[in-house]
PyMOL Python script that loads the backbone (N, CA, C, O; Angstrom):
from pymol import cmd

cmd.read_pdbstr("""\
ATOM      1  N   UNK A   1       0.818  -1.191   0.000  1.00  0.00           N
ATOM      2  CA  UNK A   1       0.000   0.000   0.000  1.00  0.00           C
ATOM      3  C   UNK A   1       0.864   1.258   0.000  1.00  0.00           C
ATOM      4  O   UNK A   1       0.627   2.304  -0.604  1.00  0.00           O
ATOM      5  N   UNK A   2       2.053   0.935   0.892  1.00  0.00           N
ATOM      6  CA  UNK A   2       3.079   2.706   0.502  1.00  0.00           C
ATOM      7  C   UNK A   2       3.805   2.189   0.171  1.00  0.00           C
ATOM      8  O   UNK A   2       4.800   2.780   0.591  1.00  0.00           O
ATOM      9  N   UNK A   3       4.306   0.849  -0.717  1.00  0.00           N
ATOM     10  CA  UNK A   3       5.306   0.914  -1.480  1.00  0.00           C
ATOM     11  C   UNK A   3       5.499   1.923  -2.520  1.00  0.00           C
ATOM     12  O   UNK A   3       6.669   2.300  -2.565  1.00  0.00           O
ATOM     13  N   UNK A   4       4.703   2.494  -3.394  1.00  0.00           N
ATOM     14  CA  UNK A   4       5.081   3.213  -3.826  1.00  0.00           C
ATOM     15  C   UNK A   4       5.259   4.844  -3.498  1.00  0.00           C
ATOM     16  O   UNK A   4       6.020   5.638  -4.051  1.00  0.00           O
ATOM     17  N   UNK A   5       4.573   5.012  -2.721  1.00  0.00           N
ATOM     18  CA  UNK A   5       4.853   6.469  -2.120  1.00  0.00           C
ATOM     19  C   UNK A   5       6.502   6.606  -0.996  1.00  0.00           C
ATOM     20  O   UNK A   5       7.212   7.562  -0.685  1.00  0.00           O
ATOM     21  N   UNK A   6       6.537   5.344  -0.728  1.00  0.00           N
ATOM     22  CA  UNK A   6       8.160   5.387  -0.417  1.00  0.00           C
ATOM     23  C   UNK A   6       9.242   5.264  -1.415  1.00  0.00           C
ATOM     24  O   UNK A   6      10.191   6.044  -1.342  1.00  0.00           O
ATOM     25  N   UNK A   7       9.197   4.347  -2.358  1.00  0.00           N
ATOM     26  CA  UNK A   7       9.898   4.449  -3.138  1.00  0.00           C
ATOM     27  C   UNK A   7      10.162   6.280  -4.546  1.00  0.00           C
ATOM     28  O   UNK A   7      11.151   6.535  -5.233  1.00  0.00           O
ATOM     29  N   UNK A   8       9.061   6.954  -4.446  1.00  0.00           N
ATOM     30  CA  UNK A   8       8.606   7.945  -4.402  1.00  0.00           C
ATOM     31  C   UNK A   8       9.688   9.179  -3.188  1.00  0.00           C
ATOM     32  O   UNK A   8      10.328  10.171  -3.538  1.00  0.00           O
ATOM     33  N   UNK A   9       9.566   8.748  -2.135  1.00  0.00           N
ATOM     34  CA  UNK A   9      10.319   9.348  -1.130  1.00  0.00           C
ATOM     35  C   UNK A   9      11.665   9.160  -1.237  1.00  0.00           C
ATOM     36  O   UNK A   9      12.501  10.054  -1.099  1.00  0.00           O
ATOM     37  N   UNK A  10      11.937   7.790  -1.527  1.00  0.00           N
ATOM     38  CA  UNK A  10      13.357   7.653  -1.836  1.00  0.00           C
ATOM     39  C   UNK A  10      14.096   8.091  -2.809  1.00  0.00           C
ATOM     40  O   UNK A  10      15.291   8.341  -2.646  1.00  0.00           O
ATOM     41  N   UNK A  11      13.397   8.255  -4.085  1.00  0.00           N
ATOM     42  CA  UNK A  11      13.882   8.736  -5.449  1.00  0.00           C
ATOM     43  C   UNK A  11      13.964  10.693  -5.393  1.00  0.00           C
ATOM     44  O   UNK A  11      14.578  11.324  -6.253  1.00  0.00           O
ATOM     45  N   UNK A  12      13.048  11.523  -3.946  1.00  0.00           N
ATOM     46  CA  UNK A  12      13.242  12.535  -4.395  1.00  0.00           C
ATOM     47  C   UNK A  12      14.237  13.013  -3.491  1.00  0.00           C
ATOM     48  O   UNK A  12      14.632  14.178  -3.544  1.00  0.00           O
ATOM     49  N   UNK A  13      14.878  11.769  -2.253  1.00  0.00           N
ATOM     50  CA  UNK A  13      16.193  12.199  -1.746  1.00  0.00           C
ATOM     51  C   UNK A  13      17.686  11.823  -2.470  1.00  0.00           C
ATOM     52  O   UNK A  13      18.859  12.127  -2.255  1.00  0.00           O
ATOM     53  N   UNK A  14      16.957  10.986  -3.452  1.00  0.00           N
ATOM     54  CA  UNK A  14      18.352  10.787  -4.375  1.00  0.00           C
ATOM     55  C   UNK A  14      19.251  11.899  -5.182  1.00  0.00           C
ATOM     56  O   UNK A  14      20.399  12.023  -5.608  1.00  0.00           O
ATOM     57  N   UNK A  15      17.509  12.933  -5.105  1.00  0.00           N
ATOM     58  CA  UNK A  15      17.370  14.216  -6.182  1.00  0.00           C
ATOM     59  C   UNK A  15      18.152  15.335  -5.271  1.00  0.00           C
ATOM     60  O   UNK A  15      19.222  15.911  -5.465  1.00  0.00           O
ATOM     61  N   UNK A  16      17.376  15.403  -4.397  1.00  0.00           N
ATOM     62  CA  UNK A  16      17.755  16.609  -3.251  1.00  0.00           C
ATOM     63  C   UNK A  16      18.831  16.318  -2.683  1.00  0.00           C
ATOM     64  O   UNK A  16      19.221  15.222  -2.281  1.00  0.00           O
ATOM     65  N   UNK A  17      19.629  17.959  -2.628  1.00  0.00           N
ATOM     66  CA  UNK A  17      21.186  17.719  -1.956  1.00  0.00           C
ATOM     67  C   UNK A  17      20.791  17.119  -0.466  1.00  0.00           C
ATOM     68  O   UNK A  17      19.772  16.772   0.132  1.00  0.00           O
ATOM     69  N   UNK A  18      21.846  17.185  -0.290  1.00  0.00           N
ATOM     70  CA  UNK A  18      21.981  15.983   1.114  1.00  0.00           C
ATOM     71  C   UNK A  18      21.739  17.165   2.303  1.00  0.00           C
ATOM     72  O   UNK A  18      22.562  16.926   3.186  1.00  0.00           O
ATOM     73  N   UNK A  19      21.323  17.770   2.488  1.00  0.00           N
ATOM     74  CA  UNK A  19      21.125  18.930   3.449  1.00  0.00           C
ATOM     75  C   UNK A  19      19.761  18.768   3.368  1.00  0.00           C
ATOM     76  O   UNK A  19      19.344  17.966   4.203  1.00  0.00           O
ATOM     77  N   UNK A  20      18.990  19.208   2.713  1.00  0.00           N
ATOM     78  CA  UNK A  20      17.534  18.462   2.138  1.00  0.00           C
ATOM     79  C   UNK A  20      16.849  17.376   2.311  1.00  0.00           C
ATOM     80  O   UNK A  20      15.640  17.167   2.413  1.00  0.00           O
ATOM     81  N   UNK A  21      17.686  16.765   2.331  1.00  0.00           N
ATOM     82  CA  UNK A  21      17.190  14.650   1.694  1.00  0.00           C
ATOM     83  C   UNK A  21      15.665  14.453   2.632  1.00  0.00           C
ATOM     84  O   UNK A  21      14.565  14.215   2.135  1.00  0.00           O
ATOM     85  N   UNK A  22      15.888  14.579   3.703  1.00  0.00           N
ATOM     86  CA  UNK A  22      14.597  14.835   4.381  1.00  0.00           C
ATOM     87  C   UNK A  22      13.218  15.386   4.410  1.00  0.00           C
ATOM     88  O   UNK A  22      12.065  14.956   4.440  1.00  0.00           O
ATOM     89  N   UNK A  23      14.002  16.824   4.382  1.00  0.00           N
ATOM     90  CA  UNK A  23      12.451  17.195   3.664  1.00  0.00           C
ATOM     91  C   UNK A  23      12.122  17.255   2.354  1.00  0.00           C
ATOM     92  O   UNK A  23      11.203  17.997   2.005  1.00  0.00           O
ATOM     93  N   UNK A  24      12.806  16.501   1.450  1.00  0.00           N
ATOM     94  CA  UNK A  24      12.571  16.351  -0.089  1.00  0.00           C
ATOM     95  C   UNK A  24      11.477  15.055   0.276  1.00  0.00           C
ATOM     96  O   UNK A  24      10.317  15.100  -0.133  1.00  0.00           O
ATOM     97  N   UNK A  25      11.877  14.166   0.906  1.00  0.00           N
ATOM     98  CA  UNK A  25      11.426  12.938   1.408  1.00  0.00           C
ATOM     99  C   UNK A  25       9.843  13.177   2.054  1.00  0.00           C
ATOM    100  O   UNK A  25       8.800  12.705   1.601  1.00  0.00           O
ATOM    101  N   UNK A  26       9.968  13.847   2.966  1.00  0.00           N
ATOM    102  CA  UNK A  26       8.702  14.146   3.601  1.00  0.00           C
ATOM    103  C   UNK A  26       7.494  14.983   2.734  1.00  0.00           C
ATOM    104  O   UNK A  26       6.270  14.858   2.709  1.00  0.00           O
ATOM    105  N   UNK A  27       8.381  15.840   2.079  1.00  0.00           N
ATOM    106  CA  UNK A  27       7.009  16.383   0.729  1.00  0.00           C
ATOM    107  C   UNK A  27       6.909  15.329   0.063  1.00  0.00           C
ATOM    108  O   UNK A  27       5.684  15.424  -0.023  1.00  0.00           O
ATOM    109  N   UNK A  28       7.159  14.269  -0.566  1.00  0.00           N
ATOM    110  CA  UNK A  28       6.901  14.044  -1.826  1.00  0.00           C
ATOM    111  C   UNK A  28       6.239  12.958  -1.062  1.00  0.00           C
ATOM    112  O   UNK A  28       5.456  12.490  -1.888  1.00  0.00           O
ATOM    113  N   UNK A  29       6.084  12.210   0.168  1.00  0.00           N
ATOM    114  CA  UNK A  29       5.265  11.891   0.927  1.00  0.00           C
ATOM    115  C   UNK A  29       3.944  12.170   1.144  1.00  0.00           C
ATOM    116  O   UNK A  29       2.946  11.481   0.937  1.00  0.00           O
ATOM    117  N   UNK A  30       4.091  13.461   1.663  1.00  0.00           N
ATOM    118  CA  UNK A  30       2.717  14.295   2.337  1.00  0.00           C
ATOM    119  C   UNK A  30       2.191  14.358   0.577  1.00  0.00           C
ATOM    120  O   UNK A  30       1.186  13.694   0.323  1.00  0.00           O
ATOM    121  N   UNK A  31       2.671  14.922  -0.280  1.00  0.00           N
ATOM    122  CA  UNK A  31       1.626  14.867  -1.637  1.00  0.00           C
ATOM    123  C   UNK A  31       1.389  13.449  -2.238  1.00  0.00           C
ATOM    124  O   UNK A  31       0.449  13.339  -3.025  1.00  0.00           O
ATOM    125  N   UNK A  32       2.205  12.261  -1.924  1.00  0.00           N
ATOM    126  CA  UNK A  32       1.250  11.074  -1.986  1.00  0.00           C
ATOM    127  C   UNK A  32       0.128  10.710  -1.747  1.00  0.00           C
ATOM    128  O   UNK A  32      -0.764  10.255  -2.462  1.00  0.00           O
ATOM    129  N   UNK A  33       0.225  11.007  -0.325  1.00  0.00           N
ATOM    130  CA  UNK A  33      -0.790  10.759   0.898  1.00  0.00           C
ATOM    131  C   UNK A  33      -2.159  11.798   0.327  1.00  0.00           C
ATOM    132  O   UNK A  33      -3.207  11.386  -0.171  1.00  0.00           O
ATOM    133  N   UNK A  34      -1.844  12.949   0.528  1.00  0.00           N
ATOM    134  CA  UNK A  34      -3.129  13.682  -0.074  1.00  0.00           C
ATOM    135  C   UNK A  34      -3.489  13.320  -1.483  1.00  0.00           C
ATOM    136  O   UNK A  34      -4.679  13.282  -1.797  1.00  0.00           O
ATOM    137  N   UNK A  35      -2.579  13.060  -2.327  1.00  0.00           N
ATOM    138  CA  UNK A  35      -3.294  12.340  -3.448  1.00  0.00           C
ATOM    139  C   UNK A  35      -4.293  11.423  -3.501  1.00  0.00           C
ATOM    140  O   UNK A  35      -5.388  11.403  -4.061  1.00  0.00           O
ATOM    141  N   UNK A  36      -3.538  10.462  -2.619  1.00  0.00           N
ATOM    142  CA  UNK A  36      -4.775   8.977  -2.356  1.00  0.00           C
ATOM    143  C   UNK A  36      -6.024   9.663  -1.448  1.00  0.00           C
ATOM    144  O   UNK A  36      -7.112   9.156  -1.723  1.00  0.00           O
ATOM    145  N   UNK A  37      -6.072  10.670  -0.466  1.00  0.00           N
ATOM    146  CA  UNK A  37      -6.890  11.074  -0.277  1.00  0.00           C
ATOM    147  C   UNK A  37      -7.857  11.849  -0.869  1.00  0.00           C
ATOM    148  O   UNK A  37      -8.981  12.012  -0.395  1.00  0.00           O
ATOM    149  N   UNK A  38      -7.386  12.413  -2.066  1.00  0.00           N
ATOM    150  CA  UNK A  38      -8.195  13.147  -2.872  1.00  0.00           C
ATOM    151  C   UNK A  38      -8.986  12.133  -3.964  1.00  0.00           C
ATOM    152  O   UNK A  38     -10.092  12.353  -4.457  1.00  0.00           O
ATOM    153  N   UNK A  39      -8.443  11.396  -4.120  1.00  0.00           N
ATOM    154  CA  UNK A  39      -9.009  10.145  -5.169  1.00  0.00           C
ATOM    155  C   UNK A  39      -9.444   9.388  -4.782  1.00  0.00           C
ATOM    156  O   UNK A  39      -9.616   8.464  -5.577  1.00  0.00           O
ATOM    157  N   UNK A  40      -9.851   9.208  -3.628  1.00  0.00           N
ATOM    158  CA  UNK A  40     -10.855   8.615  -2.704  1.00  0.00           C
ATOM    159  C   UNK A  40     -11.937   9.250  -2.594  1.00  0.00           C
ATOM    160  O   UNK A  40     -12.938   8.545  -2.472  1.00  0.00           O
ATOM    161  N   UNK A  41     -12.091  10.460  -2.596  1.00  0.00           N
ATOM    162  CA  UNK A  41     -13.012  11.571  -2.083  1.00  0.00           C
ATOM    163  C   UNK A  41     -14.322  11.715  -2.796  1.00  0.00           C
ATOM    164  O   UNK A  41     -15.277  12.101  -2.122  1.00  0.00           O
ATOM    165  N   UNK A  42     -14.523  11.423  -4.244  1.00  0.00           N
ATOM    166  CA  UNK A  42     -15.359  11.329  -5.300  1.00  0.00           C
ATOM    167  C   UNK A  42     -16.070  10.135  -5.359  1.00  0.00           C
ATOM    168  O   UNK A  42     -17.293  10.166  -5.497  1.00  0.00           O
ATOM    169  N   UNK A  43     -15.278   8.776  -5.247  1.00  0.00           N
ATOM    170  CA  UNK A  43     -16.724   7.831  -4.654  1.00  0.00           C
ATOM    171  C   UNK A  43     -16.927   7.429  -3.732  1.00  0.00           C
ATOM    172  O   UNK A  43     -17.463   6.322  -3.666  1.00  0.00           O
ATOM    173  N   UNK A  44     -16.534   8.265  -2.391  1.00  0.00           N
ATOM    174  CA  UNK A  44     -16.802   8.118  -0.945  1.00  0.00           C
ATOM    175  C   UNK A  44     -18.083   9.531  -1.700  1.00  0.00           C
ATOM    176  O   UNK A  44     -19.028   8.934  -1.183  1.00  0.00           O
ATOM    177  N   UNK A  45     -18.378  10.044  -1.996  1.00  0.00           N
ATOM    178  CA  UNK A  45     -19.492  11.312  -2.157  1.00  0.00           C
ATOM    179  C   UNK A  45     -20.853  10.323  -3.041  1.00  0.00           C
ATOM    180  O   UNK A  45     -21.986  10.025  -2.664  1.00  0.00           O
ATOM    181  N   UNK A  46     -20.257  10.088  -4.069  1.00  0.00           N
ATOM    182  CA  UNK A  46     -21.094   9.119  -4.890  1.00  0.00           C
ATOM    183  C   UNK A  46     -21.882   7.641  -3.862  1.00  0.00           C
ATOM    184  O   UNK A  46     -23.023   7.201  -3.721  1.00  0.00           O
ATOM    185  N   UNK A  47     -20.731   7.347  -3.420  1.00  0.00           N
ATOM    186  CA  UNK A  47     -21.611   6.350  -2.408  1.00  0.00           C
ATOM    187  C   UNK A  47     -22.025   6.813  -1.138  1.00  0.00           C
ATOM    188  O   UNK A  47     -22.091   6.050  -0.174  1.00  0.00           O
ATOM    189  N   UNK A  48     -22.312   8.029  -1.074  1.00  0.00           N
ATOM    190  CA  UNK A  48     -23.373   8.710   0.051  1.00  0.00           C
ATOM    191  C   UNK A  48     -24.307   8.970  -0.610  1.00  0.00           C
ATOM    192  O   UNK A  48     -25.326   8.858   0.071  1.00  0.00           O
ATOM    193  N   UNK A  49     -24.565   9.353  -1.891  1.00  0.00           N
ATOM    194  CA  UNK A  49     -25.969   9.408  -2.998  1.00  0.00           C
ATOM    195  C   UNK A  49     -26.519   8.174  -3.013  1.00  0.00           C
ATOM    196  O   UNK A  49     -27.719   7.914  -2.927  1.00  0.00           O
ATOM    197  N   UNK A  50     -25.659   7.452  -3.119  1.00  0.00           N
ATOM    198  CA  UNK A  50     -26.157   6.196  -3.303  1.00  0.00           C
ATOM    199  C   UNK A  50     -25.850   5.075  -2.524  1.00  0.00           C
ATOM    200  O   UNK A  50     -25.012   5.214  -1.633  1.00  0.00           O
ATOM    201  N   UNK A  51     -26.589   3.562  -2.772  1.00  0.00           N
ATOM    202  CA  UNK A  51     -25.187   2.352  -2.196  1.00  0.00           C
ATOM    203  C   UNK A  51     -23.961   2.233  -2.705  1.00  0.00           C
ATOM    204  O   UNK A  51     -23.525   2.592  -3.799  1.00  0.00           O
ATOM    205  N   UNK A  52     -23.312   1.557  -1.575  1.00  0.00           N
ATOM    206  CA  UNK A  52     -22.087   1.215  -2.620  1.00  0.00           C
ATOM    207  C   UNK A  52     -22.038   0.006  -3.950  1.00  0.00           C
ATOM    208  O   UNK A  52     -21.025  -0.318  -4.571  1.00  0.00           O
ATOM    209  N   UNK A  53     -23.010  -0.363  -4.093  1.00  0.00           N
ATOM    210  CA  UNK A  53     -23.152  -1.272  -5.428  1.00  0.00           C
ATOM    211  C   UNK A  53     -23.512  -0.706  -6.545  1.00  0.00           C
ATOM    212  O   UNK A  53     -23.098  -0.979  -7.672  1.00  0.00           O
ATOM    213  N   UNK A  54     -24.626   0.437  -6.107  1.00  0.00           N
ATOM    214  CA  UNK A  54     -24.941   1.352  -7.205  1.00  0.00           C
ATOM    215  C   UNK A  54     -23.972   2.121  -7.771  1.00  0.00           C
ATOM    216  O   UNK A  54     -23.891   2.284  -8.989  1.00  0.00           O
ATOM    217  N   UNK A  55     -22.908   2.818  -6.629  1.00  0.00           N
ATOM    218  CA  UNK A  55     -21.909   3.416  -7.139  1.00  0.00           C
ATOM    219  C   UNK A  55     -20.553   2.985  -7.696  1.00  0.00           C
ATOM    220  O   UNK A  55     -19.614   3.690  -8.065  1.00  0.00           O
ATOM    221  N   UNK A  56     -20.708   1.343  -7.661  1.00  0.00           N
ATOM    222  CA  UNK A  56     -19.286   0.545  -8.199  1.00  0.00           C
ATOM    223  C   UNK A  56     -19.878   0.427  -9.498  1.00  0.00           C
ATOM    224  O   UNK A  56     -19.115   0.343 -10.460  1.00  0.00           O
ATOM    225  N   UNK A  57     -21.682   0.400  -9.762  1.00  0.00           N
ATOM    226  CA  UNK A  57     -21.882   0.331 -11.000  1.00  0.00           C
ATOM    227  C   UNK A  57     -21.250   1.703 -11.650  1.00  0.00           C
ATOM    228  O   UNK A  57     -20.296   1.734 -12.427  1.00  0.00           O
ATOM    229  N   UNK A  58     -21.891   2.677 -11.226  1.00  0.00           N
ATOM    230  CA  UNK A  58     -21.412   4.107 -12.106  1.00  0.00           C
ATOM    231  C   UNK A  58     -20.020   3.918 -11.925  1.00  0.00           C
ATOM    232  O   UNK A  58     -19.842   5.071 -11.534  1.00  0.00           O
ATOM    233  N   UNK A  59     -19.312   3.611 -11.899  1.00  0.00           N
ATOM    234  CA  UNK A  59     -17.707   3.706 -11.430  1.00  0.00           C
ATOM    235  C   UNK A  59     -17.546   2.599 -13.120  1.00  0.00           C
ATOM    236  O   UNK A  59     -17.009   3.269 -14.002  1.00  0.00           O
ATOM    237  N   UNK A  60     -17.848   1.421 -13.497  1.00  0.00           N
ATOM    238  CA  UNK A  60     -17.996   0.489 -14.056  1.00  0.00           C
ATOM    239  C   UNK A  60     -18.504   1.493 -15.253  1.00  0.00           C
ATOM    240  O   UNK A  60     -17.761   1.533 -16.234  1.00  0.00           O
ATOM    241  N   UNK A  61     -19.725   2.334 -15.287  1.00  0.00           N
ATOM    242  CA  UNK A  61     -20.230   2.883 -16.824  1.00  0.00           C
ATOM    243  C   UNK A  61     -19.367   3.969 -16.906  1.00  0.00           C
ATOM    244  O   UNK A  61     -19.083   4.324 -18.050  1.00  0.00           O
ATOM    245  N   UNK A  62     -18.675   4.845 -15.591  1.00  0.00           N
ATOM    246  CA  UNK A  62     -18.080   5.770 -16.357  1.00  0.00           C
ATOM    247  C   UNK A  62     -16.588   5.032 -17.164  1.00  0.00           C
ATOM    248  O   UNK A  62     -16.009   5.486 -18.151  1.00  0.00           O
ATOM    249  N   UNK A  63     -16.291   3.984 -16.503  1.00  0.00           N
ATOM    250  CA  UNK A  63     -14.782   3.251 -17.234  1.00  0.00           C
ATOM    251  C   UNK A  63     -14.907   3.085 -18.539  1.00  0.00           C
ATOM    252  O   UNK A  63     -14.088   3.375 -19.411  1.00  0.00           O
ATOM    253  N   UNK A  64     -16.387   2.415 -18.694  1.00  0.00           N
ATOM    254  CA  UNK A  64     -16.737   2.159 -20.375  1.00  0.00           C
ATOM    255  C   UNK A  64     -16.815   3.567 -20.829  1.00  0.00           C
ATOM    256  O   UNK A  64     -16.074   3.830 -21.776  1.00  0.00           O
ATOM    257  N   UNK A  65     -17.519   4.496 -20.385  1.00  0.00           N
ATOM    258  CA  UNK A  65     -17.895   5.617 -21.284  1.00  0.00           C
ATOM    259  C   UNK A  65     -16.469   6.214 -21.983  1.00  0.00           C
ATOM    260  O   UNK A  65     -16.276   6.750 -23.074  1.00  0.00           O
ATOM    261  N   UNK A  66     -15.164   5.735 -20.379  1.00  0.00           N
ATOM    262  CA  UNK A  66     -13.697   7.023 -21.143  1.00  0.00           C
ATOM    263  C   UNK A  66     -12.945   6.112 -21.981  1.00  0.00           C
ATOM    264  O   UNK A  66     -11.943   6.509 -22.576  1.00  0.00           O
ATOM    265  N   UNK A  67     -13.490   4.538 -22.098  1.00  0.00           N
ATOM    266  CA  UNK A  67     -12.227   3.690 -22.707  1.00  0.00           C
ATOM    267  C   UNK A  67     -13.254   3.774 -24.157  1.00  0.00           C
ATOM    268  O   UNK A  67     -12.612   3.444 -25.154  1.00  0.00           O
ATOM    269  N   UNK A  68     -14.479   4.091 -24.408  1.00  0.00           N
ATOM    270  CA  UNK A  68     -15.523   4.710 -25.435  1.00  0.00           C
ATOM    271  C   UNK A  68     -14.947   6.161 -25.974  1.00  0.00           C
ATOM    272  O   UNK A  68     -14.672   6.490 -27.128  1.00  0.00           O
ATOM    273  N   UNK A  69     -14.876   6.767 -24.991  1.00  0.00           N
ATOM    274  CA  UNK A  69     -14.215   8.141 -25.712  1.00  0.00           C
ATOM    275  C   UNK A  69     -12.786   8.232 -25.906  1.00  0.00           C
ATOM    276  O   UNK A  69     -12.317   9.305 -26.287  1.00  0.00           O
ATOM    277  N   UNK A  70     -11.960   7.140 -25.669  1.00  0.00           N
ATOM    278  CA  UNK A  70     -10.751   7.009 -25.870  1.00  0.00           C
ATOM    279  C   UNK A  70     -10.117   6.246 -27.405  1.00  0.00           C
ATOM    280  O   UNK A  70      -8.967   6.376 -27.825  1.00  0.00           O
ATOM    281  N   UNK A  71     -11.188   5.476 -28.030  1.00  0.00           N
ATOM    282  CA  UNK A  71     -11.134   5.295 -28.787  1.00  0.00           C
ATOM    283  C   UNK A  71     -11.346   6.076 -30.323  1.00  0.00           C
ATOM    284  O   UNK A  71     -10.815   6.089 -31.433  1.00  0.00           O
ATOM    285  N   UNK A  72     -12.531   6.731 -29.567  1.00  0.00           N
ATOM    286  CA  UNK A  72     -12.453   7.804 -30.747  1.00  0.00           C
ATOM    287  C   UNK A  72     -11.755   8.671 -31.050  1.00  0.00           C
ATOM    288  O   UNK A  72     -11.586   9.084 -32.197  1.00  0.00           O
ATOM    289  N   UNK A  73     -11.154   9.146 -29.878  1.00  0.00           N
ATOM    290  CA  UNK A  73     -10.053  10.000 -30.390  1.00  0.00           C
ATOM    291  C   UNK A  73      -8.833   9.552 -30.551  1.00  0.00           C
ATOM    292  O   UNK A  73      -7.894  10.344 -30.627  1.00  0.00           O
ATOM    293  N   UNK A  74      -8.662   8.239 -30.625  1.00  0.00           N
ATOM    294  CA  UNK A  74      -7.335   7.700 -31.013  1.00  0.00           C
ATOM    295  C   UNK A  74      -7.438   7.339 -32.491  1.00  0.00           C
ATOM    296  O   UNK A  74      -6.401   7.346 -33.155  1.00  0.00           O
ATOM    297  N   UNK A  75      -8.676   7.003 -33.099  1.00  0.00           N
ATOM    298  CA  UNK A  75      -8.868   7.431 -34.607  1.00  0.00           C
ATOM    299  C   UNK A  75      -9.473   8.451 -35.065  1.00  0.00           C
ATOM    300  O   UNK A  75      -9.803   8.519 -36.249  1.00  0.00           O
ATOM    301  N   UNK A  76      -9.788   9.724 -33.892  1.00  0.00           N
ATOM    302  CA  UNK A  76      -9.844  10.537 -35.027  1.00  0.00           C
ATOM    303  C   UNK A  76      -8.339  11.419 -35.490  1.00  0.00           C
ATOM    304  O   UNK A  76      -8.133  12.103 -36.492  1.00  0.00           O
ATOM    305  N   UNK A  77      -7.418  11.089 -34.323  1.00  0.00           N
ATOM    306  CA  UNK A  77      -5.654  11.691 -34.526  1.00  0.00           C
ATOM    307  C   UNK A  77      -5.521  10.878 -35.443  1.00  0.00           C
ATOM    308  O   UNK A  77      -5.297  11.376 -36.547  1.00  0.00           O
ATOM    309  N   UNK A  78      -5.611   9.197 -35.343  1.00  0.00           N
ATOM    310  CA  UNK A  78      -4.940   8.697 -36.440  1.00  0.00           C
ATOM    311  C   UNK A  78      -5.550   9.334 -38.295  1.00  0.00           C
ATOM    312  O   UNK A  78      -4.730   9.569 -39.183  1.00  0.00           O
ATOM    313  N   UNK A  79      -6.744   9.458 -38.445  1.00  0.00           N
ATOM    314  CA  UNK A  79      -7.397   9.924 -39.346  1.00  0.00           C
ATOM    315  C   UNK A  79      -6.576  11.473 -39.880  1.00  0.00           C
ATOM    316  O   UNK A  79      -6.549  11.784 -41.071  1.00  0.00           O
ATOM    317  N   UNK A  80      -6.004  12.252 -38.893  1.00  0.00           N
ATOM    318  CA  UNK A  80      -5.669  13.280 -38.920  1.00  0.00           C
ATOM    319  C   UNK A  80      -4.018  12.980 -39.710  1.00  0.00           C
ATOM    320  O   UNK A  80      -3.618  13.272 -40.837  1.00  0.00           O
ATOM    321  N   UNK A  81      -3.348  12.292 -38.571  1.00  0.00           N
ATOM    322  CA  UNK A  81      -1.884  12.260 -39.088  1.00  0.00           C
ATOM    323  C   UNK A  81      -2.296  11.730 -40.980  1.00  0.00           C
ATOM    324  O   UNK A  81      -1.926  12.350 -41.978  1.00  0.00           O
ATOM    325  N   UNK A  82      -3.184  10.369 -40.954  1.00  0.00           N
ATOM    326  CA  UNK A  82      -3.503   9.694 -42.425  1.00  0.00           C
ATOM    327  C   UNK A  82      -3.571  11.373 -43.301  1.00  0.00           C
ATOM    328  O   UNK A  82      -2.778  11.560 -44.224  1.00  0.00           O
ATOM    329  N   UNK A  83      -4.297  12.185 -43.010  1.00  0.00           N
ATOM    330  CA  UNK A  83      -4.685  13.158 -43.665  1.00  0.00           C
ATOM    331  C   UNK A  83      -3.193  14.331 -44.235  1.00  0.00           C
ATOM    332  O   UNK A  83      -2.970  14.763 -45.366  1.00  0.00           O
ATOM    333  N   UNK A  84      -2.559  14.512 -43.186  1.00  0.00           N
ATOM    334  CA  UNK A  84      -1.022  15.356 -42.694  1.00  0.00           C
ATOM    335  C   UNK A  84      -0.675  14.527 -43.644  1.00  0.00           C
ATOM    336  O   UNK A  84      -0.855  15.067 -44.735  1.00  0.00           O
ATOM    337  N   UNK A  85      -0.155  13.192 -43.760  1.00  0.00           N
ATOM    338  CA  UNK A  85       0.679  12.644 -44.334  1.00  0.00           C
ATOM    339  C   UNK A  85       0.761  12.534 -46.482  1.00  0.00           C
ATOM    340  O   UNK A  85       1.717  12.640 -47.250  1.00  0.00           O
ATOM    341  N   UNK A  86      -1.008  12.242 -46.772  1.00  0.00           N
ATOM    342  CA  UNK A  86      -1.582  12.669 -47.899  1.00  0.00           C
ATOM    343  C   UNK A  86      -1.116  13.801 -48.310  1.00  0.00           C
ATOM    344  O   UNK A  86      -0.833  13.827 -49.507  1.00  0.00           O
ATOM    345  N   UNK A  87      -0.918  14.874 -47.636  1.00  0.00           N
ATOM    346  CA  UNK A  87      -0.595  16.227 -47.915  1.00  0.00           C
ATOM    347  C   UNK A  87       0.405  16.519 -48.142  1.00  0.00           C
ATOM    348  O   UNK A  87       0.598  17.306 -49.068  1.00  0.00           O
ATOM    349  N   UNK A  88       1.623  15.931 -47.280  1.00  0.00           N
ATOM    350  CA  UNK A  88       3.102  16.176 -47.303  1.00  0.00           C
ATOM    351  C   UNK A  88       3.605  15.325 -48.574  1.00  0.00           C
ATOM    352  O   UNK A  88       4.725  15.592 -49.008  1.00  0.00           O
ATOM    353  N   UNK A  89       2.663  14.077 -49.346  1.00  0.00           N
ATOM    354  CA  UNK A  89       3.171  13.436 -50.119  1.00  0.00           C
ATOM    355  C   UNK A  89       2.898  14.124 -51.808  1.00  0.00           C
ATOM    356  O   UNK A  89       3.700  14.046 -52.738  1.00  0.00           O
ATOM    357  N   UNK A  90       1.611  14.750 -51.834  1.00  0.00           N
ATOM    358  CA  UNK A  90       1.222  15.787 -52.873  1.00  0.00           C
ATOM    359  C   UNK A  90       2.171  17.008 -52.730  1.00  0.00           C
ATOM    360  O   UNK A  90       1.758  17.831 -53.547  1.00  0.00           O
ATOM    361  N   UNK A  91       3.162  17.471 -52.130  1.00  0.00           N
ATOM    362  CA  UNK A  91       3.389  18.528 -52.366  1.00  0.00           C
ATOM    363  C   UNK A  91       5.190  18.426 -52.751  1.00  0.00           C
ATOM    364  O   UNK A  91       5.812  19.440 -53.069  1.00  0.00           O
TER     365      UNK A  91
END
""", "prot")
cmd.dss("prot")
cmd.show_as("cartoon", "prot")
cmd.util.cbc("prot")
cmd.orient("prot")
């Protein structure tokens, strides 16, 4: 569970001079920690609207809806570069 927010801690005292190493360590900590707390925060709200089954469903339709909108815009760039490339070959 904090493996990675330590390893995280460790990599930003590798960064920070050695006078530092500590509190390079302890921020990049404390903004782990509030991270996971902030990304928690949205379906701890959702499952006060609702149950928590109802809200693992919406959790479940919004996944489909962005891996749905993720597709389209991965062909409509590809459609785009196809288009860029037509162009650079006519000229």
């Amino acid at each position: 569970m904090y493996g990675i927010i330590s390893l995280l801690g460790v990599a930003s005292m590798e960064v920070a001079p050695e006078n530092l190493s500590g509190t390079a360590h302890s921020l990049a900590t404390l903004g782990g920690n509030v991270g996971r707390v902030i990304a928690g925060y949205p379906l701890s709200v959702v499952a006060t609207w609702m149950s928590w089954h109802e809200s693992f469903l919406a959790v479940l339709l919004v996944s489909i809806a962005s891996l749905g909108v993720s597709i389209v815009c991965v062909q409509v760039l590809q459609s785009r570069d196809d288009v860029k490339k037509e162009s650079k070959r006519s000229v």
